[in-house]
C-alpha positions in Angstrom: 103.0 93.4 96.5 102.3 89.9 96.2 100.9 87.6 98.8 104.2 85.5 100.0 105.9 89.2 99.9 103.7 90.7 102.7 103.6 87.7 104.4 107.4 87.6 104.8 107.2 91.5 105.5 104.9 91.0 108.3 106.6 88.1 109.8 109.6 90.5 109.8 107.8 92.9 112.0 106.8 90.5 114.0 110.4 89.5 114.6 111.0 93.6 115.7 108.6 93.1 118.5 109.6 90.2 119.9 113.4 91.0 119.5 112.2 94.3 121.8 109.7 92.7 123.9 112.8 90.1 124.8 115.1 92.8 125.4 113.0 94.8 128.2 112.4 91.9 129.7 115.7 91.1 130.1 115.9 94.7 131.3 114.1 93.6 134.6 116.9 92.1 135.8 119.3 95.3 135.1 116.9 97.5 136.8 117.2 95.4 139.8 121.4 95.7 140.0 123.3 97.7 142.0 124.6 100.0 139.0 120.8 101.0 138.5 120.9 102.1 142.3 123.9 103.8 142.2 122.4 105.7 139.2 119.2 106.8 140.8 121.8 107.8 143.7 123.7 110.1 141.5 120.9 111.5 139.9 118.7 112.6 142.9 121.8 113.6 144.4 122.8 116.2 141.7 121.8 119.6 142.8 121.9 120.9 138.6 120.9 119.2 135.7 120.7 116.2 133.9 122.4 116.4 130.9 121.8 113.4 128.4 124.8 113.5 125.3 124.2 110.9 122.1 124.6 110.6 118.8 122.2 109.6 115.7 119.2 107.5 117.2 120.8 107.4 120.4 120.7 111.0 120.5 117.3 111.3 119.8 116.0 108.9 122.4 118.3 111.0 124.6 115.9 114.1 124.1 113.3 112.0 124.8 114.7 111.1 127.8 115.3 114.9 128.9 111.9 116.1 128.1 110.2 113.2 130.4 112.7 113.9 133.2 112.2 117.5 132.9 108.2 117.1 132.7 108.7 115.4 136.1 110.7 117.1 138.1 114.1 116.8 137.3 115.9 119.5 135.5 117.4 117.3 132.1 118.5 118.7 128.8 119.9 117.2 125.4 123.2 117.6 124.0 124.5 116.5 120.1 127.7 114.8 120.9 129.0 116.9 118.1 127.7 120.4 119.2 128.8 118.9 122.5 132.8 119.2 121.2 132.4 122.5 119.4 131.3 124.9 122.2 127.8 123.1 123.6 130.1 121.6 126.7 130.5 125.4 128.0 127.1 124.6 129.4 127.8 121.7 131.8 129.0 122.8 135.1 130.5 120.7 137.8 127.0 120.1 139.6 125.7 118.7 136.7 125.6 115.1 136.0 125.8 113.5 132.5 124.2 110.7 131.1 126.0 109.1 127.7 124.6 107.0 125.0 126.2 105.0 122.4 125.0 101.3 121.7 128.8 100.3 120.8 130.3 102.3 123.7 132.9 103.1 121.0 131.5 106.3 119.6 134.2 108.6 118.8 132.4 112.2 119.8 130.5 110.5 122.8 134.4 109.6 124.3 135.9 112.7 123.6 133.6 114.5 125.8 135.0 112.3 128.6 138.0 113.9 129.3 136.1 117.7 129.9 133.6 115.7 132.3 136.2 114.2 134.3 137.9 117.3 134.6 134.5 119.0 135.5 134.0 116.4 138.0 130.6 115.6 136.7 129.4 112.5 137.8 128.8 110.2 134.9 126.4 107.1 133.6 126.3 105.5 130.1 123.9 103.7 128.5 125.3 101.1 126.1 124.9 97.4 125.6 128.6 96.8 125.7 129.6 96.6 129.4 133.3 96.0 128.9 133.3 99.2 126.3 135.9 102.1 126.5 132.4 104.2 127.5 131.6 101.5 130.0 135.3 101.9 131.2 135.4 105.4 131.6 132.2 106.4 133.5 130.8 106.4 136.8 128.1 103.7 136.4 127.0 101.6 133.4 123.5 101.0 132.5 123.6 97.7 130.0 120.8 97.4 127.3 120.8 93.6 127.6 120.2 94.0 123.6 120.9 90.5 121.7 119.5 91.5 118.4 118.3 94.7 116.6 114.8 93.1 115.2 115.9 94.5 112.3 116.1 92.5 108.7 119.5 93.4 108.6 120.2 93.7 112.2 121.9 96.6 111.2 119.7 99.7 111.8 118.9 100.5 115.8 115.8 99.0 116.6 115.8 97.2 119.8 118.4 99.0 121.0 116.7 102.7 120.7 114.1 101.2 122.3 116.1 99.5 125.3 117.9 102.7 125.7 114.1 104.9 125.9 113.1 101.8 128.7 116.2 102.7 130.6 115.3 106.6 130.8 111.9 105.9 131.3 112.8 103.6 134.4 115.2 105.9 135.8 112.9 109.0 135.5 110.3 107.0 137.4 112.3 105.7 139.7 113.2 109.7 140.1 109.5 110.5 140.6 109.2 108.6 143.6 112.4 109.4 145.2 112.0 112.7 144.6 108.3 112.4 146.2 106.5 113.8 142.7 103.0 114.5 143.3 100.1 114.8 140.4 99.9 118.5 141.6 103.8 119.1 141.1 103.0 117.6 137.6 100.2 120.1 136.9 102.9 123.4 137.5 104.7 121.9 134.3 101.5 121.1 132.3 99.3 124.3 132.8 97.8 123.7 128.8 95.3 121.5 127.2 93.3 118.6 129.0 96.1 117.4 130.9 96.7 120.5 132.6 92.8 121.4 133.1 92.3 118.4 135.2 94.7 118.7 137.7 94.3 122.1 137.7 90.8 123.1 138.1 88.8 123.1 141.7 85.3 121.4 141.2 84.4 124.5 142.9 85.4 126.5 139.7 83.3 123.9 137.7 80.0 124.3 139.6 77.0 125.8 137.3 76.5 129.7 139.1 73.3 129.6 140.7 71.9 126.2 140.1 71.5 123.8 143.4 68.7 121.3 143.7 68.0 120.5 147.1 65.3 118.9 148.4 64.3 117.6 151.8 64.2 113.9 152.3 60.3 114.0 153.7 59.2 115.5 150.5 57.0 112.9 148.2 58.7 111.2 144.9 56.4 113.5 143.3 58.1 116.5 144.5 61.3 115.1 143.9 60.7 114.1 140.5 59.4 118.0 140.2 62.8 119.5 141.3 64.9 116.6 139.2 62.8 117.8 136.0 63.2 121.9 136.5 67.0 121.8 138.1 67.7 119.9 134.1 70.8 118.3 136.0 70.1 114.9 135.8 70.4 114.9 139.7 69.4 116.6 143.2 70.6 116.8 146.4 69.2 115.7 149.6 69.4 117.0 153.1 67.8 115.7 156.6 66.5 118.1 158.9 70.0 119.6 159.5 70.3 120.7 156.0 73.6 118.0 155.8 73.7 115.7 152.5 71.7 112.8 153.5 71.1 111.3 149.6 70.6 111.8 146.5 68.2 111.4 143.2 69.4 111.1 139.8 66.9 110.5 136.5 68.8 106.9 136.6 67.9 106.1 139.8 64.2 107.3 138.7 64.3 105.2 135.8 65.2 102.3 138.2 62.6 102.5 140.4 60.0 103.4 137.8 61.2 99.6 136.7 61.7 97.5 139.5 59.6 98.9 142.4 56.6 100.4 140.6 56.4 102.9 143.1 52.9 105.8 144.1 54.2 109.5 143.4 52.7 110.2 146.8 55.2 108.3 148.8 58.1 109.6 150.6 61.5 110.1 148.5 63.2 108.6 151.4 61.7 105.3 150.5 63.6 105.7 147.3 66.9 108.1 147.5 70.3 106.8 147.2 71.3 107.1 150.8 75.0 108.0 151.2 76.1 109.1 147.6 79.5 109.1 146.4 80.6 113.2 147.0 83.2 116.1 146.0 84.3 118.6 147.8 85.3 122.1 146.3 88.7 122.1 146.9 89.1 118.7 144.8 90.5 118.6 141.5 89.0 117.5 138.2 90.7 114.7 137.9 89.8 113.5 141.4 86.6 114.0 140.4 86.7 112.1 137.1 88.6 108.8 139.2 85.8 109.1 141.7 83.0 108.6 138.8 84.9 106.3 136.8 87.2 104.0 139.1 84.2 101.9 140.3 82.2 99.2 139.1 79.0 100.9 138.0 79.7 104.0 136.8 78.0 107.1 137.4 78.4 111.3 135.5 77.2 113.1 138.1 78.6 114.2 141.8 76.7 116.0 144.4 79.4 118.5 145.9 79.3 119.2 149.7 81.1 121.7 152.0 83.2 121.4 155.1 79.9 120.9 157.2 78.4 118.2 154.4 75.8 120.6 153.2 75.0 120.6 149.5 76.8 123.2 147.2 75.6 122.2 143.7 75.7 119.2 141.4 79.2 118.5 139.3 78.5 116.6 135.9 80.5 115.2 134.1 79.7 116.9 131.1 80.3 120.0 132.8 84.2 118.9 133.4 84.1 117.6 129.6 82.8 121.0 128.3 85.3 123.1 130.3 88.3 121.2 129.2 87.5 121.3 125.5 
């Protein structure tokens, strides 16, 4: 491929992206209507599932569309507007709503389903970027794509219009999530594997090394301290007042800090030098709690001390401990 020839090819790409980028924005304004309320209305209202019917491309944003509704909480499934005619409607029944896809609104198998879903008494919303199509005509509530161009070369395969149509489901499963009052913990019950599922699964309790919790007292010297931060091999300790409650903390960064910027005698008290008030987990918490806590602040830190119901030290969490467990 020649110079000028790849340039043109990546000019066309670029005109893809902006062709889509143009389109979703324009979707902003659709999301905002009163036929994208009324949709969110009829779909938190339907007491079975979400069936999504398409054709071609349309058909397979429309599984993508019932797997991420599904994943979050509402029931969805995908049917082939062809299968659909030949047996595959036997599956819809009247407490299920329908959601159609057909860029044209014109497709022949998506409109011959109608009939059987207005019969059913399915509630119905299509997804097309002709509003005044026989689909738009025939259903309950219609979602435009606000597509003015595919992006494609040949504005002739669906390009913008796939993607429109995957911004729609995406914004109506979200808007599902919070009506639906979704929680991270709901999510977890549908994604028990791999890393996902670990995180907001697993108790920082569960995570804890068996056996191994440095505590010292806070009158101890940094000598002491730096004794108990080398044998625990944590990278961390815990310290307690008189009470035996969480009063600080030491971590071989902090050590390496003060060994820097204060210059300090081993003999003198650690209380001179702890982190006073550290950052904490409780048992109960997930992983993923635990992971925001270390990462969603401006210095970050790997390791948590973990205290119980009455603030007294259970153990160090790392964050290499969460890493390792989820691999």
């Amino acid at each position: 491929m020649n110079d000028n020839l790849l340039s043109k090819a990546v000019e066309a790409a670029i005109n893809v992206i902006d062709a889509e980028a143009r389109a979703l924005d324009r979707l902003g304004e659709m999301v905002r209507s009163q036929e994208f309320r009324r949709a969110v209305e009829i779909l938190f209202a339907c007491q079975g599932t979400v069936y999504i019917v398409g054709l071609g491309k349309s058909g397979l944003v429309g599984q993508k569309i019932a797997a991420t509704m599904t994943s979050t909480g509402a029931p969805a499934a995908y049917i082939h507007a062809g299968d659909a005619l030949h047996g595959d409607l036997g599956a819809i029944r009247p407490r299920d709503c329908v959601i159609l896809i057909s860029k044209s609104g014109q497709t022949r198998e998506i409109l011959e389903v109608i009939p059987f879903l207005k019969n059913n008494r399915n509630p119905t919303i299509s997804i097309t970027n002709e509003p005044g199509s026989p689909l738009a005509e025939r259903t309950d509530v219609t979602l435009p794509m606000m597509v003015e161009t595919e992006g494609c070369p040949l504005n002739l395969a669906p390009m913008t219009s796939s993607t429109a149509a995957m911004a729609i489901g995406d914004a109506l499963a979200g808007a599902l999530i919070v009506a639906r009052d979704f929680k991270p913990e709901h999510f977890a019950r549908f994604h028990p594997a791999g890393r996902l599922g670990f995180l907001l699964t697993a108790k920082v309790g569960d995570l804890l090394k068996s056996g191994v919790n440095p505590v010292v007292e806070e009158n101890v010297t940094l000598r002491q301290a730096v004794v108990a931060l080398v044998e625990s091999r944590m990278g961390g300790i815990s310290i307690v007042g008189p009470e035996g409650k969480l009063t600080g903390a030491l971590t071989d960064g902090d050590l390496k800090r003060i060994m820097l910027e204060k210059s300090p005698r081993l003999d003198e008290k650690l209380s001179l030098f702890m982190t006073r008030n550290p950052v904490v987990a409780r048992p109960e918490d997930s992983a993923a709690s635990a992971v925001e806590i270390m990462e969603n602040r401006t210095t970050q830190i790997s390791i948590l001390p973990v205290v119980d119901a009455d603030y007294k030290p259970l153990g160090i969490l790392r964050l290499h401990d969460i890493i390792r467990s989820a691999l």
